[in-house]
C-alpha positions as CSV (number, residue, x, y, z in Angstrom):
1,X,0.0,0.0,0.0
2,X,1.7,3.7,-1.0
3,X,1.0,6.5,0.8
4,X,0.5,9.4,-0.9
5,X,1.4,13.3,0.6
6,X,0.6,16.8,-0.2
7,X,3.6,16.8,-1.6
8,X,3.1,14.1,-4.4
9,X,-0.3,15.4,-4.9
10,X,1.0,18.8,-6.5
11,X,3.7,17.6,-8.1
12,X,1.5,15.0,-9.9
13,X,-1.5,16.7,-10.8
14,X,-2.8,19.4,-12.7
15,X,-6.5,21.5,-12.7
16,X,-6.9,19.7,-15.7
17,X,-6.4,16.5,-14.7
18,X,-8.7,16.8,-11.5
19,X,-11.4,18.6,-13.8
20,X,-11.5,15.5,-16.2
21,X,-11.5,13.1,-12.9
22,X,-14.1,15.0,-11.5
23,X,-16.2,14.7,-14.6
24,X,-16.2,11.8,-14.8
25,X,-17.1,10.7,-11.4
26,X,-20.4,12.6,-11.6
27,X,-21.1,11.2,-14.9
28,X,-20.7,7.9,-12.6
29,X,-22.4,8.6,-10.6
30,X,-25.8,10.1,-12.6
31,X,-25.1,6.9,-13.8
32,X,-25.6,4.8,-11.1
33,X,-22.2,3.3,-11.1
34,X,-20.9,5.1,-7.8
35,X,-22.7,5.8,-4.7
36,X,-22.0,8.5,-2.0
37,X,-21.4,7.6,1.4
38,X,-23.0,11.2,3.2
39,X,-20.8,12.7,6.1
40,X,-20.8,11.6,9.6
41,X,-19.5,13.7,12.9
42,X,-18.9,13.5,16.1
43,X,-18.1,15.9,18.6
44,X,-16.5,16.3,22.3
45,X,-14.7,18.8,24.2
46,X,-14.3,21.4,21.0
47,X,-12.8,18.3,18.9
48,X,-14.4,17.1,16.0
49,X,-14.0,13.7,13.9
50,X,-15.3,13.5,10.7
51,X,-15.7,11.1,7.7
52,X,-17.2,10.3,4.4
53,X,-16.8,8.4,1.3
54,X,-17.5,6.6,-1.9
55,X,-17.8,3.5,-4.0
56,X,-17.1,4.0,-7.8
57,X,-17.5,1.0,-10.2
58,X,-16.5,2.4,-13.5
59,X,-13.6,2.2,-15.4
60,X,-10.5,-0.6,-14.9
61,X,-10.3,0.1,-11.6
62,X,-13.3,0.1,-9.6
63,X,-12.7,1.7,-5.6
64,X,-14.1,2.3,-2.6
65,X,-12.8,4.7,0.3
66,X,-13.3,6.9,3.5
67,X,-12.0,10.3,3.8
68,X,-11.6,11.6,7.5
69,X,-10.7,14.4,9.1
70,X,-10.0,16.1,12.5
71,X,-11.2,19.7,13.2
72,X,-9.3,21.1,16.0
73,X,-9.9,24.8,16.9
74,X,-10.9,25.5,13.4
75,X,-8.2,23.7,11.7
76,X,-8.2,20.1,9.5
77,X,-6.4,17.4,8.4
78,X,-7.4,15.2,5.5
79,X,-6.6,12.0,4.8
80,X,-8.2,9.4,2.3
81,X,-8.4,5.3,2.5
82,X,-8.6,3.7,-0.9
83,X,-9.3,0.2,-1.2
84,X,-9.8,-2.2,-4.3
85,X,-14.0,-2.7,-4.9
86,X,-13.3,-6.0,-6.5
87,X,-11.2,-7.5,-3.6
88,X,-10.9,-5.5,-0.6
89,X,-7.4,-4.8,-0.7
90,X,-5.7,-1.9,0.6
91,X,-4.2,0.2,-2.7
92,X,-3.2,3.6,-0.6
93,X,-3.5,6.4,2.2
94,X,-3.6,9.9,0.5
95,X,-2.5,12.7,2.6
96,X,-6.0,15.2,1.4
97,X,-5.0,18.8,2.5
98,X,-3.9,19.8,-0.9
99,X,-6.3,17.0,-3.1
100,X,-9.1,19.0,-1.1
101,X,-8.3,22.7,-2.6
102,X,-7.6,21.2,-6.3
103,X,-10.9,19.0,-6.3
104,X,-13.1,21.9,-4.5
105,X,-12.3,24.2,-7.1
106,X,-13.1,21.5,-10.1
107,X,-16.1,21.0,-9.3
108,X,-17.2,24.1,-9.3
109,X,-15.5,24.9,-12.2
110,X,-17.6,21.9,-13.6
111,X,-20.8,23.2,-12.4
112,X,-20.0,26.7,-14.1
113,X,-19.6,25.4,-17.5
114,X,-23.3,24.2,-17.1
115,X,-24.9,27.1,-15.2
116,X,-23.0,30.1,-15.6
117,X,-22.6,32.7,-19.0
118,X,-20.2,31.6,-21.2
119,X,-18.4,34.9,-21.6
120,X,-18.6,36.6,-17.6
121,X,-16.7,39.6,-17.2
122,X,-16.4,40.5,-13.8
123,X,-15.5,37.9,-11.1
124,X,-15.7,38.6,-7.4
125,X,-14.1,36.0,-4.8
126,X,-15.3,36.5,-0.9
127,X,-12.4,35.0,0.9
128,X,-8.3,35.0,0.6
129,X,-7.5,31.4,2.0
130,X,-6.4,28.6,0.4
131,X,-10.1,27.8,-1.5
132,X,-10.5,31.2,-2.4
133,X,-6.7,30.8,-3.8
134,X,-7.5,27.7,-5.8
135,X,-10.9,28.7,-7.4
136,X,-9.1,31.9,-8.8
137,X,-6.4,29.4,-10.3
138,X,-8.7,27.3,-11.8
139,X,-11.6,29.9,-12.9
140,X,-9.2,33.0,-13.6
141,X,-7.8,31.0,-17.0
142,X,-11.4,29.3,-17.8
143,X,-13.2,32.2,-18.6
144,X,-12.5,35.9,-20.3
145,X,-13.0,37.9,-17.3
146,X,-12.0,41.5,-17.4
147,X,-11.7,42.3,-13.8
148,X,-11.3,40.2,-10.8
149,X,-12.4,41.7,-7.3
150,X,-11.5,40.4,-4.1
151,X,-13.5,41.0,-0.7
152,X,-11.9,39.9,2.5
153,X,-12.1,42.1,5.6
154,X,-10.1,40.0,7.8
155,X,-7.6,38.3,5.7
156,X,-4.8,39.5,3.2
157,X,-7.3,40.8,0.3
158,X,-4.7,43.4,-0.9
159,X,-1.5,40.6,-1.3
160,X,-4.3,37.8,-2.7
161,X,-5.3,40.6,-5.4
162,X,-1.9,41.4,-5.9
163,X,-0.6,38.2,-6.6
164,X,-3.8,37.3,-8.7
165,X,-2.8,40.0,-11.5
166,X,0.7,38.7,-11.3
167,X,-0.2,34.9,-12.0
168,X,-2.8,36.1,-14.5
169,X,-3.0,39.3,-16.2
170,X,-6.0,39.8,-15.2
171,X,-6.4,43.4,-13.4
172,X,-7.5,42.5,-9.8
173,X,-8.1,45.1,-6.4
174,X,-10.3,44.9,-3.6
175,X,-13.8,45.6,-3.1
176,X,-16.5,45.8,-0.9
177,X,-19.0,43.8,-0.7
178,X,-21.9,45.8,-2.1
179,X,-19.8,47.4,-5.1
180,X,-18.9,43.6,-5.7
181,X,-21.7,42.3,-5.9
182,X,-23.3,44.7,-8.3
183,X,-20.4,44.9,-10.5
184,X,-19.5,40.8,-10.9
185,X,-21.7,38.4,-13.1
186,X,-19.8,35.7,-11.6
187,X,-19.5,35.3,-7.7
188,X,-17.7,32.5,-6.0
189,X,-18.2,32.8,-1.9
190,X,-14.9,30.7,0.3
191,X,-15.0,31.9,3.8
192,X,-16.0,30.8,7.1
193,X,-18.8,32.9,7.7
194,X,-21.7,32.5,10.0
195,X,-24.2,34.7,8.3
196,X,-24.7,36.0,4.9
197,X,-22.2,38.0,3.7
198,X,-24.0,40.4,1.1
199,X,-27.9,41.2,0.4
200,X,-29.0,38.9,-2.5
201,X,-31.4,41.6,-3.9
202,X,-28.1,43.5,-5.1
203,X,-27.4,40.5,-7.2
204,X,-27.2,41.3,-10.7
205,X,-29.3,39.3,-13.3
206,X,-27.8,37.2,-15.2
207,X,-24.7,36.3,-12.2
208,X,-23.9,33.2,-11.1
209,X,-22.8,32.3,-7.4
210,X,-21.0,29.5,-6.2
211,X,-21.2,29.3,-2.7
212,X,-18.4,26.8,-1.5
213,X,-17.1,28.1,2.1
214,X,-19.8,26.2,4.4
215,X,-21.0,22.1,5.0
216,X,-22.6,23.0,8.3
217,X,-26.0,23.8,9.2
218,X,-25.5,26.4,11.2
219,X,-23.7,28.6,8.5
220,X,-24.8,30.3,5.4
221,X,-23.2,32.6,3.0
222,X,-26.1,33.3,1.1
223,X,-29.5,34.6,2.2
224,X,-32.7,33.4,1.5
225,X,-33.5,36.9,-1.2
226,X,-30.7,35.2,-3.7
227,X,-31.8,31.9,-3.3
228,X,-35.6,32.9,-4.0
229,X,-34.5,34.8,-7.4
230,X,-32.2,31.3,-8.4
231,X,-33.7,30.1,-11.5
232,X,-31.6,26.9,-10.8
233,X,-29.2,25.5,-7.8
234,X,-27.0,23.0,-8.9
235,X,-25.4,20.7,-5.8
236,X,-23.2,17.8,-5.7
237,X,-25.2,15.3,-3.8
238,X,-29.0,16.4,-3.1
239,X,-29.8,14.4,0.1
240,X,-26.5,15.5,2.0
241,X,-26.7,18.9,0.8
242,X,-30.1,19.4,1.9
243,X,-29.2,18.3,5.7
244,X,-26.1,20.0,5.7
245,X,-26.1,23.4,3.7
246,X,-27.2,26.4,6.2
247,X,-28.2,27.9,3.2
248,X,-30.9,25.2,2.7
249,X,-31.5,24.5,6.5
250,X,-32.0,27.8,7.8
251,X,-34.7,29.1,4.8
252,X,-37.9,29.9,6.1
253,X,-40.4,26.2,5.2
254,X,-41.8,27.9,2.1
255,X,-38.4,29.1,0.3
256,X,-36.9,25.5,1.4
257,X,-40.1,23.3,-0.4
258,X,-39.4,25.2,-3.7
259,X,-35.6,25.4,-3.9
260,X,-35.3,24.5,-7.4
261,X,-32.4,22.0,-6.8
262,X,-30.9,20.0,-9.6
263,X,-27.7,17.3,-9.1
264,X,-24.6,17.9,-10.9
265,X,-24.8,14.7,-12.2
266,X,-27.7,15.0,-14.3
267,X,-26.1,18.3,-16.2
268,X,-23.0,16.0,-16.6
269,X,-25.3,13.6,-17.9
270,X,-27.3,15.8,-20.0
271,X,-30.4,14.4,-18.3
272,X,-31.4,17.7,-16.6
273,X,-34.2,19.5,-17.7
274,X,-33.0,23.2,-16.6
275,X,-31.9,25.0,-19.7
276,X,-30.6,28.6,-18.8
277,X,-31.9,31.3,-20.0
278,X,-29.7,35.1,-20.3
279,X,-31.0,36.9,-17.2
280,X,-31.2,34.1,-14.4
281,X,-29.5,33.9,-11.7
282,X,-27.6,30.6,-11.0
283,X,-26.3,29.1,-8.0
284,X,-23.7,25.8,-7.6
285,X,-23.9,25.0,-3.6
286,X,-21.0,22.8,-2.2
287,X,-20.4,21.1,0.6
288,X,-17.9,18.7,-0.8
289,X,-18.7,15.0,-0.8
290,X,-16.6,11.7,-0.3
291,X,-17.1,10.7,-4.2
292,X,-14.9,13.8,-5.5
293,X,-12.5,12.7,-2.7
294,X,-12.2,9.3,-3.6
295,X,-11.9,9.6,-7.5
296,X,-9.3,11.7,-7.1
297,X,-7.3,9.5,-5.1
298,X,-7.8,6.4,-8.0
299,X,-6.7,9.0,-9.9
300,X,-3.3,9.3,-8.3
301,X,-3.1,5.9,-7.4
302,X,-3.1,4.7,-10.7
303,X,-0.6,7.8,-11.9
304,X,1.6,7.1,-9.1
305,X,1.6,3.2,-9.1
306,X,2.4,3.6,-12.8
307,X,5.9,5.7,-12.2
């Protein structure tokens, strides 16, 4: 069995790669050749352990694995267990810090392609961490944008900016929130926060949103006025993100019974019925499931093992 660490991970693949692995594994599973395996937690004393994962029976090498994590004070530590579907055995242990930013960003990258205007000009990123980091390095080449704005009142917006034009070309500076979000036709939201962080009326027609900094309940980075004018919200898995989003938990009973929510899979699979039309607001919400974790790790398994 190989063990695999951040390391390896960046050295070995690209946004490319991980976009066509993540493809795929949607396409999977809209298929009904993978299942997900929803997240479980559990709590004591401010420590938090949990896990989630996947069984993927396509292609040469069919898998199965468990992702867990510790959150201590904020902070995690992934790491993935991938086992052979066809005999049990143990193929690797993939260290998931950096496998985590490179497949978050994927997806939604995936889910813009089928919800979002082909031609955006203006992206705003809420957030300067790692995931706010990696969605601009997969999204910033993707698409023709004109102007990238960054809001972050608590981390390094100025330096993230900064090194955003660098990388890019692309002319970058910071923002608030409400010039942002009347300015961007593309809006991708990686923070921790609690409560919304701008008022969805202010939302231009036309934008789409990818709301990507929250799995719990009990946070939200969207309020319930943007999620009312969404004309479609795509997720990843619909049963896990319905119990975990705070987006989805915390709208008021009527808003949550006609959240028109759509799988990712079906787009993949060109099964969905939601065709978008110019002025409608879109909206991909994550809150990352075991079966991008696990495809990723095949993927480097079978890169790696192949060296």
């Amino acid at each position: 069995m190989n063990f695999i660490s951040d390391t390896q991970v960046r050295a070995t693949l690209s946004n490319a790669d991980v976009y066509a692995a993540m493809e795929q594994a949607f396409r999977s599973y809209g298929q009904d050749q993978a299942v997900n395996l929803p997240r479980a937690r559990a709590s004591v004393g401010g420590r938090t352990i949990s896990t989630m994962g996947a069984v993927l029976l396509d292609g040469p090498l069919p898998v199965m694995g468990v992702k867990s994590y510790p959150t201590i004070e904020g902070k995690f530590n992934f790491m993935i267990s991938l086992f052979c579907a066809n005999t049990g055995a143990a193929l690797a242990m993939v260290q998931g810090n950096a496998l985590t930013e490179f497949r978050t960003a994927a997806v939604t990258l995936l889910a813009s392609h089928h919800l979002a205007n082909k031609e955006p000009e203006c992206l705003a990123i809420f957030g300067s961490g790692a995931q706010a980091r990696a969605h601009a390095a997969a999204l910033v080449p993707a698409f023709p944008f004109k102007e990238v704005l960054v809001i972050d009142d608590f981390g390094n917006a100025g330096e993230f900016a900064a090194s955003l034009s660098d990388a890019h070309g692309v002319p970058a500076r910071v923002a608030t929130s409400a010039e942002a979000v009347q300015r961007a036709d593309f809006i991708v939201t990686a923070t921790r926060a609690k409560t919304p962080l701008f008022d969805g009326r202010l939302v231009r027609p036309g934008t789409f949103v990818a709301a990507i900094g929250s799995s719990k309940p009990d946070t939200r980075e969207l309020d319930d006025a943007l999620l009312g004018r969404a004309a479609c919200i795509a997720v990843e898995d619909t049963r896990q993100a319905l119990a975990e989003a705070g987006e989805f938990v915390m709208a008021t009973p009527d808003l949550r019974s006609a959240l028109p929510v759509v799988p990712l899979g079906a787009f993949v699979n060109g099964t969905a019925t939601y065709q978008r039309h110019a002025q409608d607001i879109t909206i991909y919400k994550s809150v990352g499931i075991g079966l991008e974790d696990v495809a990723l790790a095949r993927m480097l398994h079978q890169r790696l093992s192949m060296a």
